[in-house]
N, C-alpha and C positions, 0 to 999 in steps of 0.2 A: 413825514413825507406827504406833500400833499396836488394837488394840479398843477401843473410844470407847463409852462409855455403856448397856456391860450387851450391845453386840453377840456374835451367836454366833459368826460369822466375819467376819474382813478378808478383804472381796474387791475386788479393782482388777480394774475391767470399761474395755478397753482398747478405743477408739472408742467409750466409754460415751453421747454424744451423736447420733450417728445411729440411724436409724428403727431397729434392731432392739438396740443399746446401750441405748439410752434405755429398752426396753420392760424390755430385763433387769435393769437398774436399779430401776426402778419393782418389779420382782419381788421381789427379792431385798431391796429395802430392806423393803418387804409381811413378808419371812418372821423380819425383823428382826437382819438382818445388819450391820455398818460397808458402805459402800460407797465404793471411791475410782473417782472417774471421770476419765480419762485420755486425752483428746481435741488434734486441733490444729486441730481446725475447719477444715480444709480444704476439708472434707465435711458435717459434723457441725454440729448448729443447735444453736444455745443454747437455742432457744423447747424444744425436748422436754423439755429438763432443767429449765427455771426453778421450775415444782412442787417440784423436789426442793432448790433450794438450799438453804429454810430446817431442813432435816431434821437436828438434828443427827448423823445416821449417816452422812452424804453428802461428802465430798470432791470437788473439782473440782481436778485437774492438767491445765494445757494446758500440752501437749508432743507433739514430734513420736515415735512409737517408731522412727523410722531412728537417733536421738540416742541416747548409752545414756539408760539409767532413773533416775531421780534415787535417789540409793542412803539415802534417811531414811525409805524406805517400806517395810513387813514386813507384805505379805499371805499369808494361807492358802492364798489360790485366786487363781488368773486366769485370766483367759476374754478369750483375744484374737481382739478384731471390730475391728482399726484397720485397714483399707485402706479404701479406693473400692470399693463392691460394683456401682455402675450403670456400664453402657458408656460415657453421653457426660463421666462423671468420670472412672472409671478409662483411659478414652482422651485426656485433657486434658495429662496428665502424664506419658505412660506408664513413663519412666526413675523419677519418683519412685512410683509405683503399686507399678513390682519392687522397689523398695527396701522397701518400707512391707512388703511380702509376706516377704523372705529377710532384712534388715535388724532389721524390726522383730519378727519370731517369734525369732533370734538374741540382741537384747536382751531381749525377755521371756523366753528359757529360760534365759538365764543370771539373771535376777531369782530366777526358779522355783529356780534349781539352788544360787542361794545364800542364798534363804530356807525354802527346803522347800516350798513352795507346790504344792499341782495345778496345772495348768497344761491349758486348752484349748483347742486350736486349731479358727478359725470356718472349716472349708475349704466348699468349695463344689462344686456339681454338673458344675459346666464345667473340671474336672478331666479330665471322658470326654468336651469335645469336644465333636465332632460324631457322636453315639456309631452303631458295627454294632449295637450288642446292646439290646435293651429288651424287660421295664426293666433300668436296671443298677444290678447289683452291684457291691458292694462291691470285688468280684474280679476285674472286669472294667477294662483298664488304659487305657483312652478312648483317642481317634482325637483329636490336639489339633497343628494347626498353630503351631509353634513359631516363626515369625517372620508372622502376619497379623495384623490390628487389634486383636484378644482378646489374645492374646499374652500381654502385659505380666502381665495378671488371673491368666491360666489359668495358666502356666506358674511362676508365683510362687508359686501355690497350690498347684501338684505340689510346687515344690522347700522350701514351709513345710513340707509334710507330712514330706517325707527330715527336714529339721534336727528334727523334734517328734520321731520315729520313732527316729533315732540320740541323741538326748537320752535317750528312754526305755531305751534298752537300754545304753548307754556310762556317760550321766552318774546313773544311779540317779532320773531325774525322772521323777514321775508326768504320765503325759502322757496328752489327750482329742485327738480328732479326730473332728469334724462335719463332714461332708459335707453342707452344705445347700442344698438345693432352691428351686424359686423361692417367693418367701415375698412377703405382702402385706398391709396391712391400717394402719390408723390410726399416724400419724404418718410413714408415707410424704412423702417432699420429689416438690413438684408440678412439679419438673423434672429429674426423675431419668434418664429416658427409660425406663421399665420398662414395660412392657404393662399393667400394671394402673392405675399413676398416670395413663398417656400415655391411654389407653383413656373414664376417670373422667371427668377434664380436658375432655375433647372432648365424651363427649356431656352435662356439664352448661352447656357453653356454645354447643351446637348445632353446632359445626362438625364435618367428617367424622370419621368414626372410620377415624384409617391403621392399612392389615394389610400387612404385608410377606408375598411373595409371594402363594399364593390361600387361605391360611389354612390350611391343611391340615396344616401344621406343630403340634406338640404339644404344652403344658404342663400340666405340675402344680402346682397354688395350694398352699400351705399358709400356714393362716391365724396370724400372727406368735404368739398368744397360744400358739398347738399349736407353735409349734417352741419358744418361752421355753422349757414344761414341758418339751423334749426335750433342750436345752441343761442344763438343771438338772437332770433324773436322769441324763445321760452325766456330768456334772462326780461327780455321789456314786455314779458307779457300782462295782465292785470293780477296783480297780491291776490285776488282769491283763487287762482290756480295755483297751488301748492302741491295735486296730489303724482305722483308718476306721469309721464308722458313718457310714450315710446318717438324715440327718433330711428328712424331706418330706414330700407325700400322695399316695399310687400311685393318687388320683384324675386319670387324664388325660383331658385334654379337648384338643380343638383350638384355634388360636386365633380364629378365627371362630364359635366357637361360646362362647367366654368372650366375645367381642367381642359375642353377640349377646343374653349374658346382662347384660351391663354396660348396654345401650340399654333392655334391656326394665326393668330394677331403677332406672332413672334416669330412665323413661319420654320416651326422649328419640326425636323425629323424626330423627337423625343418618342418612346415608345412608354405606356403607362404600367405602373409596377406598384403592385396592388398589397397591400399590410396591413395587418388586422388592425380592427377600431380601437385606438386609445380607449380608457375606463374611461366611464360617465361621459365619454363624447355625445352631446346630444344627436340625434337623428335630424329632428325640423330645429329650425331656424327661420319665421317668418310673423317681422311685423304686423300690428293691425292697428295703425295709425289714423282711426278714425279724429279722435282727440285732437293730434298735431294738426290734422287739415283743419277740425273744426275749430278750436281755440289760436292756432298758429298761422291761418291760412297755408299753412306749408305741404308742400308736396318736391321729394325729389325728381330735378328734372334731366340728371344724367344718365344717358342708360348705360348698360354692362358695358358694351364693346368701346364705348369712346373714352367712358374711365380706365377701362382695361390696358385701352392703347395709350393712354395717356403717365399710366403708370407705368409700361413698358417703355415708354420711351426716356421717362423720369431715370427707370436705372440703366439705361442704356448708356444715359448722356456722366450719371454722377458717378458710376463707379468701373473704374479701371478694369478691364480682363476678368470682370466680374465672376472670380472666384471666392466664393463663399467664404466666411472668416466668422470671430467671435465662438465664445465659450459657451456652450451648451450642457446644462445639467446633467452628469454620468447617470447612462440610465433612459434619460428621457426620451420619449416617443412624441414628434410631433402632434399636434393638437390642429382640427380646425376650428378651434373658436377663434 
């Protein structure tokens, strides 16, 4: 499979169907690329993609990346998003979640390594844990409980990083690595358990808005469109940046005070109902993207409230009488990562 209809590049965007696949998708076909999407819907909705099937630049592959890669496909670039990025998925399966993480970046670098391809990995901020240092860097080698409910995520994601890292310096493969931050915004799945879906959900339909411990606890929003663009100039950036880049917005706020900005932009009476902190839920949450300004030119330029409303109105408009649905792990206690 090769350039289709006057494309500039084949690219296979891997987990192409989930909330942030789907957006890069939508981008890159925008800048008039081939796109091959490579999903097994474990996770991943069809609904984000159906716009794009009729494109002729668009390809749909369902497959799992723990399988190898089907070998009739010759991209230029890849950008692997295929895991479970939310807690109560990535905690559903967690032996298949490590897989998906050290499995699946192993067949996509050997894709990359035998077609020539870039190659970027979607790593993630819970890399550092439950971090000492804020915000963190790059340099900074996180505090991460190696066998507690996170686990499966975080530790997959350290050990994608090694396979992307020794690929680039052993096997001659151009290699990216993102470190991405909590990110939010239209096309969010309304049962993800993420603090911004979870948060939305509740005050459009009046019942409490839940805060694990007294809120006090940290995050940084970065609104999906500001991280696409951060993904797409690390992908074109120069071969000798190989090592971690943090993508994110070193805007941090509390989560009660996101919590209280979601009530007032929703206008909603919700009253706040307070439950003890998930295990190993970090406390901080905050980029320090010196790197991405400096190698990237990048900087996010959406702030909280416009992404905020912009996502409220995203589920206002997509889902019906917006009551809550989907199967959540017996057990499970939402998460804000």
């Amino acid at each position: 499979m090769s350039n289709a209809h006057g494309a500039k590049e084949c690219i296979l965007v891997a987990g192409g169907a989930g909330f942030i696949g789907a957006s890069l998708c939508r981008r890159l076909l925008r800048q008039g690329h081939a796109v091959i999407c490579l999903d097994s819907f474990l996770t991943g909705d069809s609904r984000n993609i159906a716009p794009l099937r009729d494109n002729p630049r668009f390809t749909l592959i369902r497959h799992d990346v723990i399988e190898p890669i089907p070998t009739d496909i010759f991209p230029t670039q890849i950008y692997n998003l295929a895991c479970p990025a939310s807690p109560p998925h990535y905690q559903a399966d967690p032996i298949h979640t490590l897989r998906s993480c050290v499995d699946g970046a192993y067949n996509l670098l050997e894709l990359a390594r035998r077609t020539g391809a870039r190659i970027l990995q979607a790593s993630t901020s819970e890399v550092y844990g439950d971090p000492s240092v804020n915000p963190q860097p790059e340099a900074y080698r996180g505090n991460v409980n190696m066998v507690g409910p996170r686990s499966c995520y975080d530790e997959g994601k350290r050990c994608a990083e090694t396979l992307f890292s020794d690929y680039g310096k052993r096997k001659q493969v151009t290699v990216k690595i993102a470190r991405i931050f909590n990110t939010y915004g239209p096309f969010m799945s309304r049962n993800d358990g993420r603090l911004v879906s979870n948060l939305v959900l509740q005050a459009l339909t009046g019942r409490k808005l839940t805060i694990y411990g007294d809120g006090s606890q940290t995050r940084s929003l970065c609104y999906v469109d500001d991280l696409i663009e951060g993904l797409v100039r690390l992908m074109a950036s120069e071969d000798g940046l190989s090592s971690p880049v943090n993508l994110g917005n070193p805007d941090e706020n509390t989560v009660l005070d996101i919590a209280k900005a979601v009530r007032r932009l929703t206008s909603s009476r919700s009253v706040f109902e307070f439950l003890p902190l998930p295990i190993d839920d970090p406390l901080q949450r905050c980029p320090d993207i010196t790197l991405a300004r400096r190698f990237l030119r990048w900087n996010p330029s959406v702030d909280m409230d416009t992404g905020l409303r912009r996502t409220v109105e995203y589920f206002r408009r997509t889902q019906p009488g917006l009551e809550p649905s989907g199967i959540v792990p017996a057990g499970y206690k939402a998460s804000w990562g």
